[in-house]
Backbone as numpy.savetxt, mean C-alpha at the origin, in Angstrom:
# Nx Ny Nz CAx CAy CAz Cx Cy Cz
7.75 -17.82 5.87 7.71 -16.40 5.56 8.68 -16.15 4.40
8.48 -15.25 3.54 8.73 -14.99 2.48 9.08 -13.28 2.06
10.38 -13.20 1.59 10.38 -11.75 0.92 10.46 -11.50 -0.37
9.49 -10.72 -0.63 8.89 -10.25 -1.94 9.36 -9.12 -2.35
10.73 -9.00 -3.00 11.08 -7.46 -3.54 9.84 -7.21 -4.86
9.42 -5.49 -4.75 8.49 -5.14 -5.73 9.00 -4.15 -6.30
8.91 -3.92 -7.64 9.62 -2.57 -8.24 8.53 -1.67 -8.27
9.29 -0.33 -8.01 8.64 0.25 -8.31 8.02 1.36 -9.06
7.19 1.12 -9.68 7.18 2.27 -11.20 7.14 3.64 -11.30
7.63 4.49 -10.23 7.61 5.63 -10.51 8.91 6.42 -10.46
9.41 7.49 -11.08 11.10 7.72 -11.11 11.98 7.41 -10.05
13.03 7.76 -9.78 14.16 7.42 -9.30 13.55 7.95 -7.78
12.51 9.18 -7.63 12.45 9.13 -6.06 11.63 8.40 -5.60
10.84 7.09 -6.33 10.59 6.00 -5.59 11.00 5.68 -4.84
10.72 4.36 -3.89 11.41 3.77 -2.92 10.66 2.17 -3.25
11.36 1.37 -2.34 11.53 -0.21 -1.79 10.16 -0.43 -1.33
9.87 -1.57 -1.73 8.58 -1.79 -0.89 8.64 -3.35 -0.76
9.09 -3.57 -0.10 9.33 -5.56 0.72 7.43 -6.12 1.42
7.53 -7.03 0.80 6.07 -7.55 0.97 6.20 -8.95 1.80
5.66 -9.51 2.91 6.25 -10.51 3.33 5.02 -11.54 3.69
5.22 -12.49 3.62 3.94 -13.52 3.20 3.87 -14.70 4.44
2.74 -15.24 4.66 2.76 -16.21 5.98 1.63 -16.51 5.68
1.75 -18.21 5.60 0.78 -18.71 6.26 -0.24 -18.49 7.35
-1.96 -18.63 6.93 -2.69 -18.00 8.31 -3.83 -19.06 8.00
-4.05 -18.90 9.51 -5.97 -18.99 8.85 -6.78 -18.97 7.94
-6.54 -17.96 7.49 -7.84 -17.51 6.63 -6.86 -17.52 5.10
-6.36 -18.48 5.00 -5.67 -18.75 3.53 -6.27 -18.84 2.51
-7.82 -19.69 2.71 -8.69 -19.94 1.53 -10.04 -18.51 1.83
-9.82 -17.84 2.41 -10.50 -16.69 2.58 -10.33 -15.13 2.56
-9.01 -15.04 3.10 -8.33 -13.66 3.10 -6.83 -13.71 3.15
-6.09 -12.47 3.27 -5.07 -12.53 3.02 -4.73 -10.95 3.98
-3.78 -11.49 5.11 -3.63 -10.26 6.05 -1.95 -9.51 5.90
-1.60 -8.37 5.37 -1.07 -7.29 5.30 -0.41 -6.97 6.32
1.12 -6.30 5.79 1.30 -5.31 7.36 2.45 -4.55 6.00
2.60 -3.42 6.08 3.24 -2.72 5.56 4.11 -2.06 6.04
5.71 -1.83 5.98 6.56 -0.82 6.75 7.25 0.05 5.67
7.90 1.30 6.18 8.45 2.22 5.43 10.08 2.57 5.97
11.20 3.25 5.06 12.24 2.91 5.75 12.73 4.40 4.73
12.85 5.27 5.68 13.63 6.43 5.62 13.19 7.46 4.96
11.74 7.53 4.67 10.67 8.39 4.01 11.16 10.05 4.53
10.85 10.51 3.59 11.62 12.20 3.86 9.62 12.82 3.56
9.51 13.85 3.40 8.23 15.01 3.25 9.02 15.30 2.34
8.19 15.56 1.13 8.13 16.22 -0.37 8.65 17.55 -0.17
7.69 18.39 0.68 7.71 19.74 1.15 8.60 20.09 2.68
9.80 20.56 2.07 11.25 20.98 3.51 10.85 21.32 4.83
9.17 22.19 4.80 8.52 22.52 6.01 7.62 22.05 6.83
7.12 20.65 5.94 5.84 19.69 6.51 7.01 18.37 7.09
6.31 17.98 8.27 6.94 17.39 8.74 6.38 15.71 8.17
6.71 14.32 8.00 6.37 13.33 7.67 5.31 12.86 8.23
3.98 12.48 7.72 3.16 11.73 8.51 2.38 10.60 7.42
3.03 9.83 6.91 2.31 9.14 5.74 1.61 8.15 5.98
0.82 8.07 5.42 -0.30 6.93 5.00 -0.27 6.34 3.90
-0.90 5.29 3.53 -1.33 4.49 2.00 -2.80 3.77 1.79
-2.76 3.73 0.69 -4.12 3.30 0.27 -3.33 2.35 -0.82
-3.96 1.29 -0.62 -3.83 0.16 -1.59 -5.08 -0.18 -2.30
-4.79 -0.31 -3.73 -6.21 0.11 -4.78 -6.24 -1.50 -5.61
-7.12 -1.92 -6.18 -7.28 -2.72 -7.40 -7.65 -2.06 -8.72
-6.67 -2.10 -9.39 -6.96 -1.53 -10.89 -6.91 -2.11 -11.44
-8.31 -2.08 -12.24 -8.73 -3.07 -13.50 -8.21 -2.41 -14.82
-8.14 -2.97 -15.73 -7.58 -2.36 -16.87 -8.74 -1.67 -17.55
-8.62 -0.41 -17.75 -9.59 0.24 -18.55 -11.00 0.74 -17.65
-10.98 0.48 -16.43 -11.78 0.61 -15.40 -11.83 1.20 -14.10
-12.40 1.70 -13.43 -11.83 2.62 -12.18 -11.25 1.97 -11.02
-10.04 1.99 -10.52 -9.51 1.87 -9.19 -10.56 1.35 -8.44
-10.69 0.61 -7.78 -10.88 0.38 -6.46 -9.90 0.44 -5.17
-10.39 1.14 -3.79 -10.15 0.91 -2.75 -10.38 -0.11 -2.03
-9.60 -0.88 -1.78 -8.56 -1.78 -1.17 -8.82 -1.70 0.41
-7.88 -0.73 0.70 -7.57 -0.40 2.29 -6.97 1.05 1.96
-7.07 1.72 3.19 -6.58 3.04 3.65 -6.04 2.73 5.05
-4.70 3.12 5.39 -4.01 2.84 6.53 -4.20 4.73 7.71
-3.71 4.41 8.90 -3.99 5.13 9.34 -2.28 5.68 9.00
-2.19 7.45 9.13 -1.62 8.50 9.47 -0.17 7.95 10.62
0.93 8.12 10.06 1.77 7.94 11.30 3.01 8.51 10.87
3.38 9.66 11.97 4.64 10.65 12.00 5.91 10.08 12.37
6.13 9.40 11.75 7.33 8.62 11.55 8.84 8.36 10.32
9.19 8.64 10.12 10.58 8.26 8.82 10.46 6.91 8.30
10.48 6.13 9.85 10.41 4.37 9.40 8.86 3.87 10.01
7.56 4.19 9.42 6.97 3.90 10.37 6.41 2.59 9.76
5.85 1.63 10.86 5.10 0.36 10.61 3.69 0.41 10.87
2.92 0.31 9.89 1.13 0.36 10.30 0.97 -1.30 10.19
-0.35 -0.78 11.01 -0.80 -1.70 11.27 -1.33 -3.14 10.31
-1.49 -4.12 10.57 -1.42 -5.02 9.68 -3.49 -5.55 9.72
-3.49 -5.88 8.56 -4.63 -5.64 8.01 -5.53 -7.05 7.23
-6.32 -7.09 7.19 -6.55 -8.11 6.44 -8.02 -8.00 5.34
-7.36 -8.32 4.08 -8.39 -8.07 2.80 -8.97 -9.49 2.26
-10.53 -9.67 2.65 -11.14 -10.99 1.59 -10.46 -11.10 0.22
-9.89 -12.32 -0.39 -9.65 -12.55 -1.20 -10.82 -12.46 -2.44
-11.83 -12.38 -2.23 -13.03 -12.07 -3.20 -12.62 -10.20 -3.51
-11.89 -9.25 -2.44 -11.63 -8.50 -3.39 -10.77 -8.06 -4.18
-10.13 -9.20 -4.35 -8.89 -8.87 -5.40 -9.34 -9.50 -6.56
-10.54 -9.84 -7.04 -11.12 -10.58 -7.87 -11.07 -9.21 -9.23
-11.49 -9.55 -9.94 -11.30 -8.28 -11.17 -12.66 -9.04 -12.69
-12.80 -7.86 -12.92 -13.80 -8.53 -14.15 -13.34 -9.52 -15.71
-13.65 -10.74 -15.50 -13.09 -11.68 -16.44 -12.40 -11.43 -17.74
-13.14 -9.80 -18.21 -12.22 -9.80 -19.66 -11.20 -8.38 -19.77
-10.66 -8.08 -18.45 -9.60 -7.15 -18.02 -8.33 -7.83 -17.05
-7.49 -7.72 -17.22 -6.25 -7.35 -16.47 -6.08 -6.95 -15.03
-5.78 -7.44 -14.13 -6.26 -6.47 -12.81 -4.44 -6.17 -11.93
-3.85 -5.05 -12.13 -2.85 -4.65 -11.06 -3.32 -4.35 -9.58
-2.71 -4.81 -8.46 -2.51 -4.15 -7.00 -1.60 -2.67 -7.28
-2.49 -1.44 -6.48 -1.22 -0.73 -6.55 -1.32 0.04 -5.15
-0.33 0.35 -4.68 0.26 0.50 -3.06 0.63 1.92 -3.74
-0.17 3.42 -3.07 0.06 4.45 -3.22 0.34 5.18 -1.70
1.94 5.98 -1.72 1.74 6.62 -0.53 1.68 7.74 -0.29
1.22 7.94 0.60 1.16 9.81 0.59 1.67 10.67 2.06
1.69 11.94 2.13 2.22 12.33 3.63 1.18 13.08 3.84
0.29 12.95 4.77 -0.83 14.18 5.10 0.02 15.51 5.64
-0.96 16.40 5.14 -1.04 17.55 5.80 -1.88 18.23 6.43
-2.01 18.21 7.55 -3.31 19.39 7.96 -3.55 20.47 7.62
-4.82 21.28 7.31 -4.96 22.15 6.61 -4.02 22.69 5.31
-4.02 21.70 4.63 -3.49 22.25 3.32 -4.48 21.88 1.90
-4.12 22.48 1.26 -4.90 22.94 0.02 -5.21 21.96 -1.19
């Protein structure tokens, strides 16, 4: 097992995102995920935390793809569930560039 510090590109209220790697099964086939979060606040002072992520493939010059979408969890430090993506889709078209990008968000119910 392995820790993977990742930077991350968005201003200073970014956060840490530790990626951790293991040998499995499905090595020459997929590649299984688990993502945790560590001290996440709500954007908005009156919504309480419930975040999720979607992890995308972006090709250069080309639209995002969806990856995975994690489920919803009201937590500060929360741990979702761990996941597993075919390595055929991290594949990208031969004459582009392809980034992973790990976006998170906090739901809200009924909001706008």
């Amino acid at each position: 097992m392995a820790d993977l510090p990742l930077n991350t590109l968005k201003g200073p209220a970014g956060g840490v995102l530790s990626l951790q790697t293991r040998v499995s099964d499905f090595t020459s086939q997929a590649v299984r995920l688990q993502f945790c979060g560590h001290h996440m606040n709500s954007p908005v002072d009156h919504c309480p935390v419930n975040a999720y992520f979607m992890m995308l493939l972006s090709p250069e010059g080309a639209r995002r793809q969806l990856l995975y979408k994690s489920e919803s969890i009201a937590d500060k430090n929360p741990t979702w569930k761990s996941f597993v993506v075919p390595l055929a889709h991290f594949t990208c078209p031969s004459t582009s560039t392809c980034t992973i990008e790990v976006d998170v968000y906090n739901y809200v119910a009924n909001a706008e």
